[in-house]
N, C-alpha and C positions, 0 to 999 in steps of 0.2 A: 416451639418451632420444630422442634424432633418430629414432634407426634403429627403435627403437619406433613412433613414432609415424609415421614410414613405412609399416611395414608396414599399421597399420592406416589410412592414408589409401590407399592399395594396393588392399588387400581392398577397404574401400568404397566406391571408385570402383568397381571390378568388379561389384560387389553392384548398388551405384547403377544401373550402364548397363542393369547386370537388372531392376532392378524399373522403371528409365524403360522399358524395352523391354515385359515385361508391363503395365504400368498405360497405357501408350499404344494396346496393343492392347483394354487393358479400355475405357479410354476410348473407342476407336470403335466397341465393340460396343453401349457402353451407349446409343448416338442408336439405334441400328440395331432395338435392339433394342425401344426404345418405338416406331418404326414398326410392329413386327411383332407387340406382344404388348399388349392391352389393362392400362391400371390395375390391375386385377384380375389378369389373369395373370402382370404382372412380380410380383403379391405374393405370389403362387403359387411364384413361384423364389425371391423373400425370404426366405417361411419356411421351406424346404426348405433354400436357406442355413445358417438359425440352425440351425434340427433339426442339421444335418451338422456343423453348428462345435459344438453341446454333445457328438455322440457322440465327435468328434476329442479333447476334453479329457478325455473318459473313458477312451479308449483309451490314452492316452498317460499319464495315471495320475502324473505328476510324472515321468515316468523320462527327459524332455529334459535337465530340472536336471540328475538326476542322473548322467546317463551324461558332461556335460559337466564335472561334476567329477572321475569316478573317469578318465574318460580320459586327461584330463591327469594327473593323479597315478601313472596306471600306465606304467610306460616300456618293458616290453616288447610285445611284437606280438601273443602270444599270450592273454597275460591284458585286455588290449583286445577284442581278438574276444571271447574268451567272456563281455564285459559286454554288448557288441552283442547276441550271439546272446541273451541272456537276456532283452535289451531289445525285440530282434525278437518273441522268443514270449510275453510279457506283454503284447504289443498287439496281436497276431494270436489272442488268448485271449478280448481283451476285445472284438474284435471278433468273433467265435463269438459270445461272448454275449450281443450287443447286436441283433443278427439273432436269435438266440430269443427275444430280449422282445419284440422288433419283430414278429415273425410272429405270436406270442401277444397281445401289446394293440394293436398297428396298428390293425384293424380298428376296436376302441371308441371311437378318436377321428378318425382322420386323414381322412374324408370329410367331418365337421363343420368339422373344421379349413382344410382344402385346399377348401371348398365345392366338391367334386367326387367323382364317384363313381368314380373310380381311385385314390382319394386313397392307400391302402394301397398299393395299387401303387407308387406313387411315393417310397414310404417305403422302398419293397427296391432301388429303383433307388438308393437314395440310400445304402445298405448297402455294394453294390457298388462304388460309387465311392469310399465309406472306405478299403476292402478294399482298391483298389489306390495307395489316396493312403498308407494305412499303409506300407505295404511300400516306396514310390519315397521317404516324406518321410525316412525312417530311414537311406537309403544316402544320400541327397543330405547328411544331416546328419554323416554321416560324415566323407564326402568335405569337407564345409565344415571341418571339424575338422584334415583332416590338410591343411588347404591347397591344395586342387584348385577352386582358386575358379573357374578358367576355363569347366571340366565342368560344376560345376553350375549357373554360369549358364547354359550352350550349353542345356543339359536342360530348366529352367525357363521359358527363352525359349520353347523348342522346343515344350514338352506347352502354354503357354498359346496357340502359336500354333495347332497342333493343333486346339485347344477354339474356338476362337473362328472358326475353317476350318468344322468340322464342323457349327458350331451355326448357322450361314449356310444352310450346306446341307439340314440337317435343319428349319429354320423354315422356307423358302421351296421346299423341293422338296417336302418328305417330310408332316410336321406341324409344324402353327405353334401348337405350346403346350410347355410347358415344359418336358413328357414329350422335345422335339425335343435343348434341351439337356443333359438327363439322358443320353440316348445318346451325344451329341459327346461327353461328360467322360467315360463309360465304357472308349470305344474311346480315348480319348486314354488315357486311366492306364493304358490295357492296353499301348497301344505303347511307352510310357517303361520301363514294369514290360519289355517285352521287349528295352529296351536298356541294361538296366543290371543283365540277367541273370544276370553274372557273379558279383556283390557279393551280387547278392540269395539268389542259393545261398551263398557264402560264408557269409553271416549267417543261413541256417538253419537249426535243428538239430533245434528239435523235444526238448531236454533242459533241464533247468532244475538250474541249480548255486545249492544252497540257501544257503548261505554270499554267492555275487554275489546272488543273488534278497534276498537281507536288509540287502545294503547300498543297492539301489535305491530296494527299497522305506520302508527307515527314510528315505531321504534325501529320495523323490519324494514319496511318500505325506501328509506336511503340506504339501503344495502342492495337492493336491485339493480342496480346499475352495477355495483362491484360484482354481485352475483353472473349479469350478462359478461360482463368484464372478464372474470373468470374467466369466462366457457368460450371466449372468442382466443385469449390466451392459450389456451389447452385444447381446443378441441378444432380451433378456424384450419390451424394447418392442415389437415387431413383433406381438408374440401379444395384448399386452394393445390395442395397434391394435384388431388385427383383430376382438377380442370388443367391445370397446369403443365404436369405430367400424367403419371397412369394412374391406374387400383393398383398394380405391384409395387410400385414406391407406396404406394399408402399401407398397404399390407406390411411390407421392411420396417417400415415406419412403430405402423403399430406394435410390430413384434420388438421392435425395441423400446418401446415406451410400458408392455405390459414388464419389461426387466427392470427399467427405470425401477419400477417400484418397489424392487429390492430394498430400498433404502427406507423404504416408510414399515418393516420391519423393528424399525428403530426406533420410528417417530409418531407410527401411528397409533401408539398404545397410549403413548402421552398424549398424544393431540383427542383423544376419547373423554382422558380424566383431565384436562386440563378446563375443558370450560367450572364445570362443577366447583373442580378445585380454584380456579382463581376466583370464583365469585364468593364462593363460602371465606375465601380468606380475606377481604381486602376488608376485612372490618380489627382481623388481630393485630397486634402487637410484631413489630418488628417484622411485617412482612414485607416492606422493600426490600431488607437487608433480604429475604429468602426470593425473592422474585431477580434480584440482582444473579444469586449463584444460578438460579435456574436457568436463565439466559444463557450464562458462560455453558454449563455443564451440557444442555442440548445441543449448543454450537460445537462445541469437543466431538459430541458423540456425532452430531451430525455430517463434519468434515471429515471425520476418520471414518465413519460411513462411506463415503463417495468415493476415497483413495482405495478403498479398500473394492469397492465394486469397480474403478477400472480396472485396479488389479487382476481380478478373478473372471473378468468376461470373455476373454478370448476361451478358456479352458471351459466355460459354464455353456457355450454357442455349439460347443462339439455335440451338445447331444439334438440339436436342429438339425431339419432335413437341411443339406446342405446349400439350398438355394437360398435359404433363409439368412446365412452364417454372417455375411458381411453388416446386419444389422448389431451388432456383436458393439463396433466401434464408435455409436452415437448413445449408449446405453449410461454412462458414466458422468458425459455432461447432463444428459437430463436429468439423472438423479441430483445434479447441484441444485436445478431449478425444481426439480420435487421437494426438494428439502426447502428451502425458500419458499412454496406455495405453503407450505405447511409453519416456517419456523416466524412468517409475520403474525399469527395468530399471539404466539407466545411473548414477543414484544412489542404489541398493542395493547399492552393490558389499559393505559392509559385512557386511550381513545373509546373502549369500553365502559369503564367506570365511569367516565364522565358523560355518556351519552353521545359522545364525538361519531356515530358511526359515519357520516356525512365524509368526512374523511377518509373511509376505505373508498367509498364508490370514488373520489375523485381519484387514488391514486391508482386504483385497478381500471377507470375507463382511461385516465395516461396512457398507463401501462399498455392497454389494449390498442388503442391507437397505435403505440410505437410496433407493437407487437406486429398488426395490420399492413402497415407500412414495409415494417422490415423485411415480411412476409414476399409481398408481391416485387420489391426489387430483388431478393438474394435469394427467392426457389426457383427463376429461370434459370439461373447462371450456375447456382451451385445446391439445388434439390434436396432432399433431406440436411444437409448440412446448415443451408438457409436457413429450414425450420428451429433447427437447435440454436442458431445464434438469435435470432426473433426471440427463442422463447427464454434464453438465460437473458438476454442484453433485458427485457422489458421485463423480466420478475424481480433483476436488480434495481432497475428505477422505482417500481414500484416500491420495493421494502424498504429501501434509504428514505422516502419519501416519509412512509408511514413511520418508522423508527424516530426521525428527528421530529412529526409530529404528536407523539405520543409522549415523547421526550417533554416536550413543551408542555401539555398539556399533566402531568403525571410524572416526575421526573423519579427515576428510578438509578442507584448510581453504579453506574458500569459503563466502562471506559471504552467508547467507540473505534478508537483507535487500533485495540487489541481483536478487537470482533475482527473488525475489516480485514488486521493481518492475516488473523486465523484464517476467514476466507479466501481471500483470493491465491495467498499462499498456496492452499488449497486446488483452487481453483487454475495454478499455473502447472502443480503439479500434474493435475489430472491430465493434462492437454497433454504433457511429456507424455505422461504413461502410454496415454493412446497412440502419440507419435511413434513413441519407440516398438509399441506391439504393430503398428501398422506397415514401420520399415525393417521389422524385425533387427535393430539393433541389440548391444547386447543388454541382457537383463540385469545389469551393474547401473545403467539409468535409471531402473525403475527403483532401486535399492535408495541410489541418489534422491528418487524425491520422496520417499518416505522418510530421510535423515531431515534432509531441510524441512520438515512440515514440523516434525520431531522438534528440531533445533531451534523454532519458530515458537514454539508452545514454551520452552523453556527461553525463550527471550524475552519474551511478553511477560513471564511472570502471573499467568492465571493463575496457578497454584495458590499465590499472596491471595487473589483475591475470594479464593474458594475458601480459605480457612480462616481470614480476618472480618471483623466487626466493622462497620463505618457509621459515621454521625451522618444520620441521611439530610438532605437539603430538601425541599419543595418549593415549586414554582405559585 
């Protein structure tokens, strides 16, 4: 169990230094970038953002799952490639024909949308950067697969430093609108796309094995719905903003949701090694007993996470142009719900092993609906604030969903009662913090809810459960 549980504290260190290395370099682009880009125009990258995060989940069509299962299951080299390659050209497919919609109805919407008259333009530029993020994310995922952790962090480090080089350059020499960015991330995913040359001919063939094509898609394919699901969760808000209210709420918005991601510092290194890892393990010995402490231990890390970024946001906003500042105080909740988008991965192992994926898409199109809903009554009344209750109220429904079904299906033993404390606990203090940094009461509040979160930990007794043995049950 040790050497297990090595490995993957291993990997997510590696992971970890990656994603503090890219999110440090996002962090200093995001002051730089309210120097250079009005309210309006960061909201202009916003939604061009989401646009590109919905085509991403189209293109990919569920076939992450699934290639992350049949890989591991197939032990030879050769029937691996040909899932790859099958995997490569289902996404190189859907991106064809996502650029013939795009060329076809662009036009009818995306200048109303982008309130610009290149707006279409900017919809192909955003094509292109799929195009080459398809192709570099598919071998990077590979390579994460067989263990080459060092590579694709050097890589990832690499193409965000790339982006963030070019996007300097092209804001302040060339053009200073969004169109400047669009370019940096082109030429970046062309230079990775040309260093990792090798693989990417490897993985392409341009033939489709009907037989591998039916196990992907039987497996990926009830994931598309949780995949749209997703992206209506995380990304609808910006639109319903913008029609709603302005581009400048979208813009505040945005800039507090690139902070939000402070927290996947934490989470995002395990969430890399985590698939690998749990599929390689659900065949050892006593791995409930390790899948049980895991749970605990990323919920710990994940709620002391979150207290600790309301903490530090008013102080972290000083170095924004100041028009930007007041997005400072919705940055804290969203990281609860970034952590939740990330922490049902981790207990869903259930609904994986058994092939249950049918069950994410129910609980994420729920979710999404609730999300939809909450959206359009509470961002008239109360505007970005809406969005954040939408999106914490409906990724809580979601995960309790999936939790107690995964539970059923794969029962894992960890005591639900204690999770929930730890959270919401969590989740009352955050609300104080922000209260008190809002009314400037004094900082003896915020002290208060880091004792009770404290005191909460030690009432529950996780500790017991982190260092004792249990006779596991199964359903």
């Amino acid at each position: 169990m040790f050497q297990n549980l090595k490995r993957l504290g291993g990997d997510s260190f590696l992971y970890a230094l990656m994603n503090v290395g890219t999110k440090i370099i996002a962090f200093i682009m995001v002051p730089i970038y309210t120097y250079l880009l009005t309210k309006s125009e960061f909201g202009v990258v916003d939604i061009i953002d989401r646009w590109t995060s919905a085509l991403t989940f189209l293109v990919i069509l569920g076939t992450d799952s699934a290639l992350a299962f049949y890989y591991f299951e197939k032990k030879d080299e050769q029937s691996r490639r040909t899932y790859i390659q099958n995997v490569m050209n289902i996404r190189l497919l859907m991106v064809g024909c996502l650029l013939l919609i795009t060329v076809i109805a662009g036009p009818l919407f995306a200048n109303d949308l982008l309130k610009s008259e290149h707006g279409s333009y900017l919809l192909y530029l955003s094509i292109a950067i799929l195009l080459l993020d398809t192709i570099a994310a598919l071998v990077l995922t590979v390579l994460r697969y067989e263990f080459k952790t060092l590579r694709v962090v050097i890589l990832t480090v690499l193409k965000m430093l790339l982006v963030a080089v070019l996007s300097y350059f092209f804001l302040t020499r060339i053009i200073q609108s969004a169109e400047g960015i669009l370019y940096a991330r082109i030429i970046s995913g062309g230079l990775i796309v040309l260093l990792i040359a090798k693989p990417v001919i490897k993985y392409l063939s341009f033939k489709f094995d009907r037989n591998i094509l039916k196990d992907l898609l039987k497996y990926g394919l009830p994931l598309v719905p949780a995949s749209l699901a997703f992206w209506v969760i995380l990304n609808s808000s910006s639109f319903f903003l913008a029609s709603m209210k302005s581009l400048d709420e979208v813009g505040i918005y945005g800039v507090a949701t690139k902070f939000a991601t402070l927290i996947t510092l934490i989470t995002s290194g395990i969430q890399m090694a985590w698939r690998p890892y749990s599929m390689s393990l659900k065949d050892k010995p006593n791995h409930k007993e390790i899948f049980s402490k895991v749970y605990l231990i990323i919920l710990l890390m994940g709620t002391t996470g979150v207290l600790f970024v309301a903490t530090i946001m008013p102080y972290v906003f000083l170095i924004l142009e100041q028009s930007y500042y007041s997005a400072y105080q919705y940055v804290a909740l969203l990281s609860a719900a970034t952590f939740l988008n990330f922490y049902y991965l981790i207990i869903s192992v259930g609904i994986f092993f058994m092939k249950k994926t049918k069950i994410i898409s129910y609980a994420f199109a729920g979710a999404a609906v609730i999300n939809v809903i909450l959206n359009i009554i509470l961002i008239p009344s109360y505007s970005i604030w809406g969005v954040v209750a939408s999106y914490l109220i409906s990724y809580l429904a979601a995960i309790i969903y999936i939790f107690v079904k995964s539970q059923k299906l794969y029962y894992i033993p960890v005591s639900l009662w204690k999770m929930s404390a730890l959270f919401f606990v969590m989740l009352a203090g955050t609300i104080g913090i922000v209260y008190v940094q809002e009314h400037a009461l004094s900082p003896l509040y915020i002290v208060l809810a880091w004792v009770v979160y404290v005191a909460t930990v030690g009432i529950t007794r996780v500790d017991k459960d982190l260092r004792g043995t249990r006779n596991h049950e199964t359903n």
